[in-house]
N, CA, C and O atoms as a printed pandas DataFrame, in Angstrom:
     atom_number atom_name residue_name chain_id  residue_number  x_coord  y_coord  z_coord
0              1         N          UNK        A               1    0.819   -1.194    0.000
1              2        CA          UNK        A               1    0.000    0.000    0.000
2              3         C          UNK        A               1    0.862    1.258    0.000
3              4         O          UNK        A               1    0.432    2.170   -0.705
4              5         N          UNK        A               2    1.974    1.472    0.645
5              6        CA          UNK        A               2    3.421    2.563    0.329
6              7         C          UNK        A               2    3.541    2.655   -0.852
7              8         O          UNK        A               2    3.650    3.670   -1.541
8              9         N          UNK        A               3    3.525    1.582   -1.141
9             10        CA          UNK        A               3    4.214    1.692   -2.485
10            11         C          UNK        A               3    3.390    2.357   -3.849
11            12         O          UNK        A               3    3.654    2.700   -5.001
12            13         N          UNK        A               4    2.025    2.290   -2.769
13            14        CA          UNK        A               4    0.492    2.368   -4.390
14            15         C          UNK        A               4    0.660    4.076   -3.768
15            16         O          UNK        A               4    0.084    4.939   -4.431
16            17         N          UNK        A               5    1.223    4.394   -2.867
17            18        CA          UNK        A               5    0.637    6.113   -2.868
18            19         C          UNK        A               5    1.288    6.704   -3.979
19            20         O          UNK        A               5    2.192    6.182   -4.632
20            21         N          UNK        A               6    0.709    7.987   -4.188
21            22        CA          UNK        A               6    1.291    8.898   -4.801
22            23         C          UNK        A               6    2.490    9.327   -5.357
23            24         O          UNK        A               6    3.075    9.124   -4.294
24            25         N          UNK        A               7    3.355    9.731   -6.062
25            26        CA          UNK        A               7    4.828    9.940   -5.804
26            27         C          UNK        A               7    5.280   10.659   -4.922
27            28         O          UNK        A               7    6.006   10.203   -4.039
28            29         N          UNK        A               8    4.835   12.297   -5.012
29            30        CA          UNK        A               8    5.030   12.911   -3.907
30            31         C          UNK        A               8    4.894   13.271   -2.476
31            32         O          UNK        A               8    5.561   13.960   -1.705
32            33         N          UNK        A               9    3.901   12.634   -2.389
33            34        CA          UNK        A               9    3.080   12.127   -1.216
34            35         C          UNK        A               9    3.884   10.980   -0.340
35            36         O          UNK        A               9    4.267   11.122    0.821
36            37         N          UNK        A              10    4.061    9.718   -1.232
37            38        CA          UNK        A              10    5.557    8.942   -0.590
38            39         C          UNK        A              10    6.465    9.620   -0.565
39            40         O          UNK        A              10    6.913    9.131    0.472
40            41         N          UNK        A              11    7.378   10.579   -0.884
41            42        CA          UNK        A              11    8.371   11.037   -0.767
42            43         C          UNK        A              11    8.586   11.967    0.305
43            44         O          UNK        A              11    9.689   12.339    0.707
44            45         N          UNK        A              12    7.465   12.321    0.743
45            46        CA          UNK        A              12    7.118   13.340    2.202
46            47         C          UNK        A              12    7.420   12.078    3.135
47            48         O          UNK        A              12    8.469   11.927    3.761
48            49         N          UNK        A              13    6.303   11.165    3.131
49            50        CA          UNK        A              13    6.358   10.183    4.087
50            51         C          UNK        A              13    7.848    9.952    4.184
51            52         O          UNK        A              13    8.521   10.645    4.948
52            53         N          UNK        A              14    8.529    8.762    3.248
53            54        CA          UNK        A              14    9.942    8.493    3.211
54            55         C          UNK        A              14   10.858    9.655    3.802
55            56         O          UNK        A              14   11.921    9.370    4.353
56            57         N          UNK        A              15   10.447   10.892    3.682
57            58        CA          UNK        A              15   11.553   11.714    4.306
58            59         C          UNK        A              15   10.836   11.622    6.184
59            60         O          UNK        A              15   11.597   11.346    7.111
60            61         N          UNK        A              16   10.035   11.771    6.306
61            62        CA          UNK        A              16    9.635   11.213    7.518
62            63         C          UNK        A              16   10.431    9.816    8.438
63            64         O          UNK        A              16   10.810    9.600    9.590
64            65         N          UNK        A              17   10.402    9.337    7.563
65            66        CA          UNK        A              17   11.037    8.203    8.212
66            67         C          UNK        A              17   12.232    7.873    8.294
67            68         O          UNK        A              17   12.917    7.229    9.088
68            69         N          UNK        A              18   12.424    8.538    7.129
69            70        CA          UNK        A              18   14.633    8.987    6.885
70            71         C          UNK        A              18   14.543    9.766    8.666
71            72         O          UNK        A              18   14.531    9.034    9.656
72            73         N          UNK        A              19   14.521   10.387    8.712
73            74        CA          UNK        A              19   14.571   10.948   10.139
74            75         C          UNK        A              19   14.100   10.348   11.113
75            76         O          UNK        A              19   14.832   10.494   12.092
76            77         N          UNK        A              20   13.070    9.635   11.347
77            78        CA          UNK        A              20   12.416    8.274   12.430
78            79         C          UNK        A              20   13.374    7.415   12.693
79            80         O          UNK        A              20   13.775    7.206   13.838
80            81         N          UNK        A              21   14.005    6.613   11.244
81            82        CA          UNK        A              21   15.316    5.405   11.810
82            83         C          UNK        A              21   16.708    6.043   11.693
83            84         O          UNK        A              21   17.786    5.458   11.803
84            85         N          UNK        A              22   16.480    7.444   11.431
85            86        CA          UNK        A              22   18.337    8.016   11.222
86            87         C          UNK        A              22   19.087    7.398   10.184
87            88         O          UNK        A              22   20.228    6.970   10.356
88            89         N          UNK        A              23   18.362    7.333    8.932
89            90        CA          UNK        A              23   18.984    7.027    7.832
90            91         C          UNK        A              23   19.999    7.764    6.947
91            92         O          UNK        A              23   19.615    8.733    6.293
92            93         N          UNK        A              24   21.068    7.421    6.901
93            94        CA          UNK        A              24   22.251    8.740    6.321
94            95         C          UNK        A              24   21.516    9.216    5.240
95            96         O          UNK        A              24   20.621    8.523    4.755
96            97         N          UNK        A              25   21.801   10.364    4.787
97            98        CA          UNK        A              25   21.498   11.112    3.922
98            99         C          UNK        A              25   21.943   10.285    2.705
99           100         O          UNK        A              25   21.096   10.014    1.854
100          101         N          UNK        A              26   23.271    9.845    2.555
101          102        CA          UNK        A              26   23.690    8.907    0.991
102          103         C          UNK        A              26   23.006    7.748    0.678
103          104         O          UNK        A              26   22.693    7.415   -0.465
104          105         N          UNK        A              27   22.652    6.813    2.222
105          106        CA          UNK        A              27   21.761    5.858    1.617
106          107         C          UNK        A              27   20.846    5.920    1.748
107          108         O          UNK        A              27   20.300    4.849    1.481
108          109         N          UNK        A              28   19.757    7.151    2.263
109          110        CA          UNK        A              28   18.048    7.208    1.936
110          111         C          UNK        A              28   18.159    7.784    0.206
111          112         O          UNK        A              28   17.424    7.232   -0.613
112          113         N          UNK        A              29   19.017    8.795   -0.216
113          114        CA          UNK        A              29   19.028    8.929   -1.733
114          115         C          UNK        A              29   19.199    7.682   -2.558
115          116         O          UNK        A              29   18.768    7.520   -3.700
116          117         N          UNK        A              30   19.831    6.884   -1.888
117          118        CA          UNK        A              30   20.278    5.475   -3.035
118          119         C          UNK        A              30   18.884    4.865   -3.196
119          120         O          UNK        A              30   18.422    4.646   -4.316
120          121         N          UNK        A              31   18.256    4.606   -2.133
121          122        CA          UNK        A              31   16.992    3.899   -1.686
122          123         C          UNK        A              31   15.815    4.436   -2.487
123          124         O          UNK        A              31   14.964    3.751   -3.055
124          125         N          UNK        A              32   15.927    6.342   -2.432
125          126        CA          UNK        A              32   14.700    7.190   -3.441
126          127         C          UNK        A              32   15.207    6.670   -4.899
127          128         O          UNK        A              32   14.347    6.459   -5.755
128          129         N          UNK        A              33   16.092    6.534   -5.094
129          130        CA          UNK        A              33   16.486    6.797   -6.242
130          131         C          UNK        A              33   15.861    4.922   -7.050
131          132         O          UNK        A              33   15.070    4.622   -7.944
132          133         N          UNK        A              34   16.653    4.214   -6.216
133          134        CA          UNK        A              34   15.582    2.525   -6.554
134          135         C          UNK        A              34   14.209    2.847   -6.520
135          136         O          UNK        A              34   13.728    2.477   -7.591
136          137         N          UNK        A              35   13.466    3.291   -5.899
137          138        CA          UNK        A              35   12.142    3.478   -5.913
138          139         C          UNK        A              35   11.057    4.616   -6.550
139          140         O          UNK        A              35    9.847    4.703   -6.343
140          141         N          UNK        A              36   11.715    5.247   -7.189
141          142        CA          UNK        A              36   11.289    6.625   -8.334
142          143         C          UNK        A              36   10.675    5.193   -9.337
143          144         O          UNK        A              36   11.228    4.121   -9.583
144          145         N          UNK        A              37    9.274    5.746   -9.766
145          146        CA          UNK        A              37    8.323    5.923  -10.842
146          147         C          UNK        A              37    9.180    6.049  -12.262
147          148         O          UNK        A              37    9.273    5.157  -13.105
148          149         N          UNK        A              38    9.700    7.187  -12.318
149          150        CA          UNK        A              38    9.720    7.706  -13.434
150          151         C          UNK        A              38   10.632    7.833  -14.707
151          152         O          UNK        A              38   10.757    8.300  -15.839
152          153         N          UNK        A              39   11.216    7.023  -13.628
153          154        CA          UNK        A              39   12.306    6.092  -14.960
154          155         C          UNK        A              39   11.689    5.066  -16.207
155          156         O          UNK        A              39   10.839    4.199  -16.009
156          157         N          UNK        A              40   12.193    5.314  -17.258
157          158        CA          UNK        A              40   11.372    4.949  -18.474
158          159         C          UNK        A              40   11.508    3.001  -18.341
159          160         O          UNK        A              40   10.743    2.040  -18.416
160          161         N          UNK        A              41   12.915    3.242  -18.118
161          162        CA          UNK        A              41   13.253    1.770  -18.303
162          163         C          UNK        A              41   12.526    0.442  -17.166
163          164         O          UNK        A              41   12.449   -0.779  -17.301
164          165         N          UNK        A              42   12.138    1.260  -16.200
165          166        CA          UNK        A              42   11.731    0.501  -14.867
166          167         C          UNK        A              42   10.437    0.576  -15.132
167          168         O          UNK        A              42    9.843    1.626  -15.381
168          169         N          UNK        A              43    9.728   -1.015  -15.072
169          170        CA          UNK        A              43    8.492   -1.032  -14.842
170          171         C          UNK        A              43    8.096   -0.931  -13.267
171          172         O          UNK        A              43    8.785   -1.404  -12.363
172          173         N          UNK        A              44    6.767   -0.176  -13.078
173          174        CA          UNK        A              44    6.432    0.259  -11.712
174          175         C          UNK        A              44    5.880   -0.824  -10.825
175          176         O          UNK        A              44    4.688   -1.102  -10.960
176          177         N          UNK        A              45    6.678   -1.538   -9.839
177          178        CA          UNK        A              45    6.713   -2.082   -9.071
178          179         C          UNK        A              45    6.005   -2.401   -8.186
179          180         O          UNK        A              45    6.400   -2.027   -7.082
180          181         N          UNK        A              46    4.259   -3.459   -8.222
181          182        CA          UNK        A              46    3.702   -3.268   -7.071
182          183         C          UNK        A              46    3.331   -3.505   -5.978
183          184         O          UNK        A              46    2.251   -3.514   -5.386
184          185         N          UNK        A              47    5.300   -3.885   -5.548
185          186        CA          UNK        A              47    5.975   -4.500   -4.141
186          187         C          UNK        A              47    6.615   -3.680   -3.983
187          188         O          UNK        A              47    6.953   -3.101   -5.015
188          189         N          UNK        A              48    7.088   -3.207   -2.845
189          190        CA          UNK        A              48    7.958   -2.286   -2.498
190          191         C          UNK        A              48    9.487   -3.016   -2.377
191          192         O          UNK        A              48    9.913   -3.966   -3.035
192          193         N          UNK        A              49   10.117   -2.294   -1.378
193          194        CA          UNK        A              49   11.443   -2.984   -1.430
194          195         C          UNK        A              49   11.747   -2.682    0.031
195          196         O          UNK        A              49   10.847   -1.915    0.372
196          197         N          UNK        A              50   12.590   -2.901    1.117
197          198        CA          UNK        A              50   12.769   -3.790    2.136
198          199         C          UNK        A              50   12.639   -2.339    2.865
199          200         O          UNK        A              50   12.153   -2.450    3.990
200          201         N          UNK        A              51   12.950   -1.041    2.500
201          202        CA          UNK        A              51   12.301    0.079    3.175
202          203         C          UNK        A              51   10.468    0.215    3.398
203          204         O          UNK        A              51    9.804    0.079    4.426
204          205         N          UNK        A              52   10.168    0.435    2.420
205          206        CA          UNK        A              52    8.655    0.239    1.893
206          207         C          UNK        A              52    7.976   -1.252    2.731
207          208         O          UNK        A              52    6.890   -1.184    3.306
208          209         N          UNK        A              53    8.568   -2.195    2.699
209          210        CA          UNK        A              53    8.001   -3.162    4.172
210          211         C          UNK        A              53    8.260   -3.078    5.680
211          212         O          UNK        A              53    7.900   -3.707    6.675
212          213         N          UNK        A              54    9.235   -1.765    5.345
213          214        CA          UNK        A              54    9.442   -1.691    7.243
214          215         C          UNK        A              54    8.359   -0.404    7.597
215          216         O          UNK        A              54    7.711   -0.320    8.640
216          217         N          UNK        A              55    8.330    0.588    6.446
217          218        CA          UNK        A              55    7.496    1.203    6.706
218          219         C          UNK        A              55    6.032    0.684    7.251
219          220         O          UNK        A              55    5.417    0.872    8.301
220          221         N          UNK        A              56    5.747   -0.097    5.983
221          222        CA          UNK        A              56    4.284   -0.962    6.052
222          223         C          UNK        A              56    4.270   -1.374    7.547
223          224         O          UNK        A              56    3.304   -1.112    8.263
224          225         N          UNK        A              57    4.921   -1.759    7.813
225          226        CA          UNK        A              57    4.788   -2.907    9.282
226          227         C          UNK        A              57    5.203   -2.254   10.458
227          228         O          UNK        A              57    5.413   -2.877   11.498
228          229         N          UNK        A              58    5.331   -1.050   10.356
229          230        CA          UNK        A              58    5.288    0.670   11.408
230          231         C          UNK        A              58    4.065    0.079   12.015
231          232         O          UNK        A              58    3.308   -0.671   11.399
232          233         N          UNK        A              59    3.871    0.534   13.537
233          234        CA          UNK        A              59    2.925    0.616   14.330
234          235         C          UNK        A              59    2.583    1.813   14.216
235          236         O          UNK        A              59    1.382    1.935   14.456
236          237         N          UNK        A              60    3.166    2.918   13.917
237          238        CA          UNK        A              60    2.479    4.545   13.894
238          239         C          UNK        A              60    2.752    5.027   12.551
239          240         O          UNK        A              60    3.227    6.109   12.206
240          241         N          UNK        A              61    2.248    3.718   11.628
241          242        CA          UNK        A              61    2.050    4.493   10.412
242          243         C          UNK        A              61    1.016    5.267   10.205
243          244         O          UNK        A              61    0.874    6.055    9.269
244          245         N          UNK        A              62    0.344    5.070   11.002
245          246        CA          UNK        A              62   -1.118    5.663   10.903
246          247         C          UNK        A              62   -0.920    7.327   10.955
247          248         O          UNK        A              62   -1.064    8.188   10.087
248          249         N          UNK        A              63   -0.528    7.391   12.357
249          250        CA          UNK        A              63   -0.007    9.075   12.648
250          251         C          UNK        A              63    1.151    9.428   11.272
251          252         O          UNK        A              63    0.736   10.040   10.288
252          253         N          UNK        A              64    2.057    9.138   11.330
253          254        CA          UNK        A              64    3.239    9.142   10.184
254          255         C          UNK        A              64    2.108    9.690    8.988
255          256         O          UNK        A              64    2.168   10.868    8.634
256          257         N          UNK        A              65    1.111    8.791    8.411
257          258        CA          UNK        A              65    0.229    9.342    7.195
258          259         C          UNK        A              65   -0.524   10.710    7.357
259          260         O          UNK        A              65   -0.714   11.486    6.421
260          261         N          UNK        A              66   -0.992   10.948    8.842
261          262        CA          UNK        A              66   -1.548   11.865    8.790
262          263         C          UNK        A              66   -0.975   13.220    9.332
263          264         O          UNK        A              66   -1.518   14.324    9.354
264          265         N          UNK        A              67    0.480   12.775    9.837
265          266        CA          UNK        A              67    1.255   14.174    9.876
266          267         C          UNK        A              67    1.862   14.176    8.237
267          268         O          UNK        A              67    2.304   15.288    7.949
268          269         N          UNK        A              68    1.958   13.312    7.280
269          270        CA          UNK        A              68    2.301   13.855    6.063
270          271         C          UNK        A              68    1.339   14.567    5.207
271          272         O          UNK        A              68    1.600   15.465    4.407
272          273         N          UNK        A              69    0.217   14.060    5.472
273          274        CA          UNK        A              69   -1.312   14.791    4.939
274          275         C          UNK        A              69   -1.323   16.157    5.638
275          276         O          UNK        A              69   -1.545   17.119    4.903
276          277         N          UNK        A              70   -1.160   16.344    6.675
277          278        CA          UNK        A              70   -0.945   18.038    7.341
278          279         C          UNK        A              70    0.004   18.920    6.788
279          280         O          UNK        A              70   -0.154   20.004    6.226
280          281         N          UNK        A              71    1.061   18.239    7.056
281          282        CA          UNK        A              71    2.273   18.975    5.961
282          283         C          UNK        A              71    1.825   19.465    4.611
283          284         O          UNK        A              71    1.926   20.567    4.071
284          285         N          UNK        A              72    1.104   17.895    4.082
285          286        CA          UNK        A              72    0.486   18.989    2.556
286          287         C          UNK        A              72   -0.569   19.349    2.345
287          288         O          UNK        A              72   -1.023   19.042    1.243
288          289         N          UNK        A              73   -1.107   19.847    2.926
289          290        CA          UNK        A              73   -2.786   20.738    2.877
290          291         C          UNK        A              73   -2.315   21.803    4.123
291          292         O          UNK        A              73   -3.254   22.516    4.478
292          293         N          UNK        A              74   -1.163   22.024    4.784
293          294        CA          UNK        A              74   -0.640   23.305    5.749
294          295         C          UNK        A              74   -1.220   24.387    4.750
295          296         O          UNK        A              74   -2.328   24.913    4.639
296          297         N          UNK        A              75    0.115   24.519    3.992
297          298        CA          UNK        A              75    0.471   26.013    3.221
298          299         C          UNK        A              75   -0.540   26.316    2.301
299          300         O          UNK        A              75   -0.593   27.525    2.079
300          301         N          UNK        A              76   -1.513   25.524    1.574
301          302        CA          UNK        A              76   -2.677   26.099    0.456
302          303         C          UNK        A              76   -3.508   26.423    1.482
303          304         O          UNK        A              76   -4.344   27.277    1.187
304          305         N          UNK        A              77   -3.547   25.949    2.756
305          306        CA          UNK        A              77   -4.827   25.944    3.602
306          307         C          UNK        A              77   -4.462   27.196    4.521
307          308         O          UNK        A              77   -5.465   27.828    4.854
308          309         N          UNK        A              78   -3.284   27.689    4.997
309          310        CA          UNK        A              78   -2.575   29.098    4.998
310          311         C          UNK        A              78   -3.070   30.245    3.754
311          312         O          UNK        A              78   -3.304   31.424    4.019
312          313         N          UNK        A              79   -3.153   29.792    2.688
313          314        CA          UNK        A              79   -2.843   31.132    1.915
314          315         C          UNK        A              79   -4.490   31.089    2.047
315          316         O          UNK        A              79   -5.122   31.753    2.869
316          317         N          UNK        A              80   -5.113   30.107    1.002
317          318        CA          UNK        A              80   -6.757   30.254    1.186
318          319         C          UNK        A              80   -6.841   30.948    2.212
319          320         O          UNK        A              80   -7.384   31.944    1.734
320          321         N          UNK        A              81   -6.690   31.191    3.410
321          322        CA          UNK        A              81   -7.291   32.062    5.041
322          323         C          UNK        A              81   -6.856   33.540    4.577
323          324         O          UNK        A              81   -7.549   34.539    4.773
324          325         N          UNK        A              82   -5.904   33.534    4.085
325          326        CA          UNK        A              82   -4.487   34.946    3.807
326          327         C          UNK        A              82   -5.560   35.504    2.294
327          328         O          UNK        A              82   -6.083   36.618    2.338
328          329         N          UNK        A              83   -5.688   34.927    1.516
329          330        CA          UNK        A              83   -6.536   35.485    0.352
330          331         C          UNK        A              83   -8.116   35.830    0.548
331          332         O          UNK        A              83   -8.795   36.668   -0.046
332          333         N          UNK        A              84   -8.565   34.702    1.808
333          334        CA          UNK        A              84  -10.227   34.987    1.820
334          335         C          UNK        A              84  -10.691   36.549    2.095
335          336         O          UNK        A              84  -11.568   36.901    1.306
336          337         N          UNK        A              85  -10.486   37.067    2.584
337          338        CA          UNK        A              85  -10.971   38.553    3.265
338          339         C          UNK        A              85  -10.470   39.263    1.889
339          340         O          UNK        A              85  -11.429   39.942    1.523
340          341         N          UNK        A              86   -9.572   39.391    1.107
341          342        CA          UNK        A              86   -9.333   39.886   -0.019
342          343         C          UNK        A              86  -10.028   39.904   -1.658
343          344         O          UNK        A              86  -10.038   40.709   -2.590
344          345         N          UNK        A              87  -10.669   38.315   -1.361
345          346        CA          UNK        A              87  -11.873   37.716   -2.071
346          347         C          UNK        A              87  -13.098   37.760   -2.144
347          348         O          UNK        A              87  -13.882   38.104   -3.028
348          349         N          UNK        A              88  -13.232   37.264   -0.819
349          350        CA          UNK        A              88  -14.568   36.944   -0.465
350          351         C          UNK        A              88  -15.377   38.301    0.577
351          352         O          UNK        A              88  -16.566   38.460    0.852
352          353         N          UNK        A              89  -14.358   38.980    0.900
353          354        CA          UNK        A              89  -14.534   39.762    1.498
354          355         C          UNK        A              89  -14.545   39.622    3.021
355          356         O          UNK        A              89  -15.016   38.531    3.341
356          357         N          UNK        A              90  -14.263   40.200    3.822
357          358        CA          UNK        A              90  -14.285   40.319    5.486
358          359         C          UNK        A              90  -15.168   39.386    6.457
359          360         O          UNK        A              90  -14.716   38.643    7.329
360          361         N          UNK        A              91  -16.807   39.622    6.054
361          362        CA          UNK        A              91  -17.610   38.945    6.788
362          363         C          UNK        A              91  -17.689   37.001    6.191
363          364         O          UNK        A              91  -17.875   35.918    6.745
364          365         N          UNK        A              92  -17.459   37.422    4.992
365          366        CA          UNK        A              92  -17.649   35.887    4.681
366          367         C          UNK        A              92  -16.545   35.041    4.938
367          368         O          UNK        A              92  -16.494   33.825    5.125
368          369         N          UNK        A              93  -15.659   35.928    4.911
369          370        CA          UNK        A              93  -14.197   34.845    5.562
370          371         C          UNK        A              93  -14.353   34.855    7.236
371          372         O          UNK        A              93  -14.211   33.785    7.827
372          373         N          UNK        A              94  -14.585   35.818    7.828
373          374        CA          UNK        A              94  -14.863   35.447    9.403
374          375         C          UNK        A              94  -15.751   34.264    9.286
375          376         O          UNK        A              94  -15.183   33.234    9.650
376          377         N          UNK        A              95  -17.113   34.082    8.842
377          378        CA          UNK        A              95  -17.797   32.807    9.049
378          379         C          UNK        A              95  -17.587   31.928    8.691
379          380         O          UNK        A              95  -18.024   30.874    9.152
380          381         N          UNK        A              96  -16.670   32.065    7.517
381          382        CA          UNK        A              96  -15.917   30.607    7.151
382          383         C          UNK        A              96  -15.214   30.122    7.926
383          384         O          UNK        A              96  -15.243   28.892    7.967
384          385         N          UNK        A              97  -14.293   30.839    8.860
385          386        CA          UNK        A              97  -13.491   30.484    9.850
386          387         C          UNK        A              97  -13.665   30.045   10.881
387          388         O          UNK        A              97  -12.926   29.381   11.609
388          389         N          UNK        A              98  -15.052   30.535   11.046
389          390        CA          UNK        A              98  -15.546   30.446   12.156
390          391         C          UNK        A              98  -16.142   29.302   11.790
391          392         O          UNK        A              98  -16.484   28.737   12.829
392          393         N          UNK        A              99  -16.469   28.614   10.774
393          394        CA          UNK        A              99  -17.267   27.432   10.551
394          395         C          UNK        A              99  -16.377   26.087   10.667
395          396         O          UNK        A              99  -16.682   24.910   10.863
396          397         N          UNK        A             100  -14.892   26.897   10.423
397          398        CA          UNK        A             100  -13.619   25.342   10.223
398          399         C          UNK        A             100  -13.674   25.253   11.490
399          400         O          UNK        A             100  -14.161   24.173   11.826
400          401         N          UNK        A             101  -13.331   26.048   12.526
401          402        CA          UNK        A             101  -13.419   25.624   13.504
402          403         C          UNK        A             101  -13.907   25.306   14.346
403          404         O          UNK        A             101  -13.183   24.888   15.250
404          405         N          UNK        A             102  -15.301   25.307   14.554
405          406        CA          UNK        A             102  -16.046   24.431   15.417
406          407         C          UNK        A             102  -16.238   23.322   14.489
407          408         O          UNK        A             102  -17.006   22.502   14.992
408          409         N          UNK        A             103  -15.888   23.024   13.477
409          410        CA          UNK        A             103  -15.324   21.906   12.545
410          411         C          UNK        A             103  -14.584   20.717   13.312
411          412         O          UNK        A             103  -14.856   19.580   13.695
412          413         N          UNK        A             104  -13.438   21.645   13.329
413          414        CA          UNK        A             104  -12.188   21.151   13.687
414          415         C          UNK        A             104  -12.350   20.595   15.378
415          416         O          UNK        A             104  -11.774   19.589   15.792
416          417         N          UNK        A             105  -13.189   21.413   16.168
417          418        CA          UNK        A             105  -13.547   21.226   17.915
418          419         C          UNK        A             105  -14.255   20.177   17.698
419          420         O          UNK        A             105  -13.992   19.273   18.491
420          421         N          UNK        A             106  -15.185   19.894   16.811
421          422        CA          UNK        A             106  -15.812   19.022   17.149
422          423         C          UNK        A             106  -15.031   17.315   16.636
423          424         O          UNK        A             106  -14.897   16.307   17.331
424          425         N          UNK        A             107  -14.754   17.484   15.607
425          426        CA          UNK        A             107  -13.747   16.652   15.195
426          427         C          UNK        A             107  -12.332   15.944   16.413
427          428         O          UNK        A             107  -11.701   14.889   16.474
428          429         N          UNK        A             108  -12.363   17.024   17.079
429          430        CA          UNK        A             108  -11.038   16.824   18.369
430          431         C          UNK        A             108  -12.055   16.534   19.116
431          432         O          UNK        A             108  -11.572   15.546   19.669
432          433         N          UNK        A             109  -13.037   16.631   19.535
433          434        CA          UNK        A             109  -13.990   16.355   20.370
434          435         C          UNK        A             109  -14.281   15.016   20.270
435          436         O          UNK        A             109  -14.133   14.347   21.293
436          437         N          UNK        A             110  -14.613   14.542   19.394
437          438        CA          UNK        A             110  -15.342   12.467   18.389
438          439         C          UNK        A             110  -13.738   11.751   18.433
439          440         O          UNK        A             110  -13.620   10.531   18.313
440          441         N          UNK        A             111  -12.481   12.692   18.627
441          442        CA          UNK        A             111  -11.493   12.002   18.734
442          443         C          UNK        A             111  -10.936   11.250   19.919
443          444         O          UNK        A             111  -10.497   10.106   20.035
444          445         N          UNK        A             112  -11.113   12.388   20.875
445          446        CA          UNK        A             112  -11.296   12.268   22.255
446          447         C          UNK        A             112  -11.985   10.817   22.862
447          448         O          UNK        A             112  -11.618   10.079   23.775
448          449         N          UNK        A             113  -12.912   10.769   22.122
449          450        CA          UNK        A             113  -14.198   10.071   22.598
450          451         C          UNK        A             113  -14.018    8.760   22.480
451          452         O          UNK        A             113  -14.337    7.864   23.261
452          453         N          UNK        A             114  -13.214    8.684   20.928
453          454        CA          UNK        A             114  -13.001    7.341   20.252
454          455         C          UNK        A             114  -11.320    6.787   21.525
455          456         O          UNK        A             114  -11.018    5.617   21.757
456          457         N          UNK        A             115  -10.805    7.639   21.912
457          458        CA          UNK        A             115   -9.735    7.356   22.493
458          459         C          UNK        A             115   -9.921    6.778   24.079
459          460         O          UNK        A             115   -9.424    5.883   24.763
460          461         N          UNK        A             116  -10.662    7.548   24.198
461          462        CA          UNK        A             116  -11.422    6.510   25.497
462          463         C          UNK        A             116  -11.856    6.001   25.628
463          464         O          UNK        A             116  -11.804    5.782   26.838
464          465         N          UNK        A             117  -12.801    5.108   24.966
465          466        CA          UNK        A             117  -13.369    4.491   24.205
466          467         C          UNK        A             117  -14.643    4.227   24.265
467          468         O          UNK        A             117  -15.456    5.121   24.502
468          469         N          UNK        A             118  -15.021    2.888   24.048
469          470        CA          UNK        A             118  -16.885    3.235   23.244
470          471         C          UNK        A             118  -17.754    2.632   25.131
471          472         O          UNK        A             118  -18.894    2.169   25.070
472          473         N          UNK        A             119  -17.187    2.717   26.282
473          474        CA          UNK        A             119  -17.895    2.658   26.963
474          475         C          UNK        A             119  -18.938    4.015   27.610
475          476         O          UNK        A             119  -19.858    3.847   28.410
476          477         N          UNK        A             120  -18.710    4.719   27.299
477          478        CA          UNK        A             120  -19.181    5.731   27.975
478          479         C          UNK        A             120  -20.489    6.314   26.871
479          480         O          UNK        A             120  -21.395    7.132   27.035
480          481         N          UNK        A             121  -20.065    5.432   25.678
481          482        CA          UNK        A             121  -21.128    5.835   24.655
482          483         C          UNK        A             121  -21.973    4.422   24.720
483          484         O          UNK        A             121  -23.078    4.464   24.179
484          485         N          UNK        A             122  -21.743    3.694   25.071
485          486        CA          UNK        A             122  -22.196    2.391   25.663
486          487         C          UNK        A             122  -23.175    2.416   26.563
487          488         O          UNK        A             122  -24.279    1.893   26.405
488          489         N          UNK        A             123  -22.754    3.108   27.667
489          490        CA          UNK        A             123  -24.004    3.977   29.000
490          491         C          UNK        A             123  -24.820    4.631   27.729
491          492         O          UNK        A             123  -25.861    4.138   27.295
492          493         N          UNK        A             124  -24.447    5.338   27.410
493          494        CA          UNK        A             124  -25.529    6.113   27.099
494          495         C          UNK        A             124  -26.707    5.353   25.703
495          496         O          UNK        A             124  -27.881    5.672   25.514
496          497         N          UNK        A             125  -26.196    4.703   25.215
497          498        CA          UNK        A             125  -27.580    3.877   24.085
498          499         C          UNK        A             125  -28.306    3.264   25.092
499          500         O          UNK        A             125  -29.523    3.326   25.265
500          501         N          UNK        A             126  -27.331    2.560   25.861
501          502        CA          UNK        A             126  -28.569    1.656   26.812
502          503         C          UNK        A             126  -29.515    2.339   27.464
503          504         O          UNK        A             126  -30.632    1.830   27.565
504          505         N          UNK        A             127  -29.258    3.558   28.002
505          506        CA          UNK        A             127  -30.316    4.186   28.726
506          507         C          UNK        A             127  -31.021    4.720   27.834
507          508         O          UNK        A             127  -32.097    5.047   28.336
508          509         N          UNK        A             128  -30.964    4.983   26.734
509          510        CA          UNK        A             128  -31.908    5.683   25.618
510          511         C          UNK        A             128  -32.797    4.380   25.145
511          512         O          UNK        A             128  -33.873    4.554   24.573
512          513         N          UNK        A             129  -32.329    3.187   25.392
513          514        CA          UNK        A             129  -33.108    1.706   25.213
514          515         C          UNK        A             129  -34.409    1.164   26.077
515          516         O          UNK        A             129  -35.402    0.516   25.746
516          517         N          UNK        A             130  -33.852    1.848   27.622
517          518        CA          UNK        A             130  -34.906    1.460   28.438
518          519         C          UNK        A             130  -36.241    2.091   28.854
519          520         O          UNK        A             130  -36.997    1.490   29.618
């Protein structure tokens, strides 16, 4: 599944993890360089190679994916805020903002919830049962 993402999108991750196991700088390039797409002569591979299975078999690949997904939706999701009031004008970018973020609260809120887990939402169906 590393191996089916994106190009650039793996290449965020992979630098992620170049820094996670302290991979020298000469041999995480040797490693990008085996695993680039875009070489004519190389058919695209859809096994990875002995990086790409240590990744896979990460216990916090999960987080790892979604701090690389933050990294790339940061800066368009920066400027969009930086351009709205210039666009859209003043009031409609305050309520937009105001709309991501009780977005976003509530979202940290269902996260919370899921992390403690499903007993406490457990109490509560049953008593809505009786």
């Amino acid at each position: 599944m590393v191996r089916r993402l994106p190009e650039s999108f793996r290449e965020k991750l992979y630098f992620q993890y170049q820094g996670r196991y302290a991979i020298p700088r000469a041999e995480f390039n040797k490693m990008m360089e085996e695993s680039t797409d875009t070489k004519q002569d190389i058919v695209r591979r859809p096994q990875g190679g002995p990086f790409e299975r240590r990744i896979a078999s990460d216990d916090r690949l999960k987080e790892e994916v979604s701090t690389a997904i933050m990294k790339t939706i940061r800066w368009p999701s920066t400027i969009q805020t930086i351009k709205g009031p210039l666009t859209a004008g003043f009031r409609k970018s305050w309520l937009y903002l105001r709309e991501k973020r009780e977005k976003h609260k509530k979202s940290q809120k269902a996260l919370k919830s899921q992390a403690t887990g499903s007993t406490s939402g457990e109490k509560a169906d049953t008593k809505k049962g009786q």
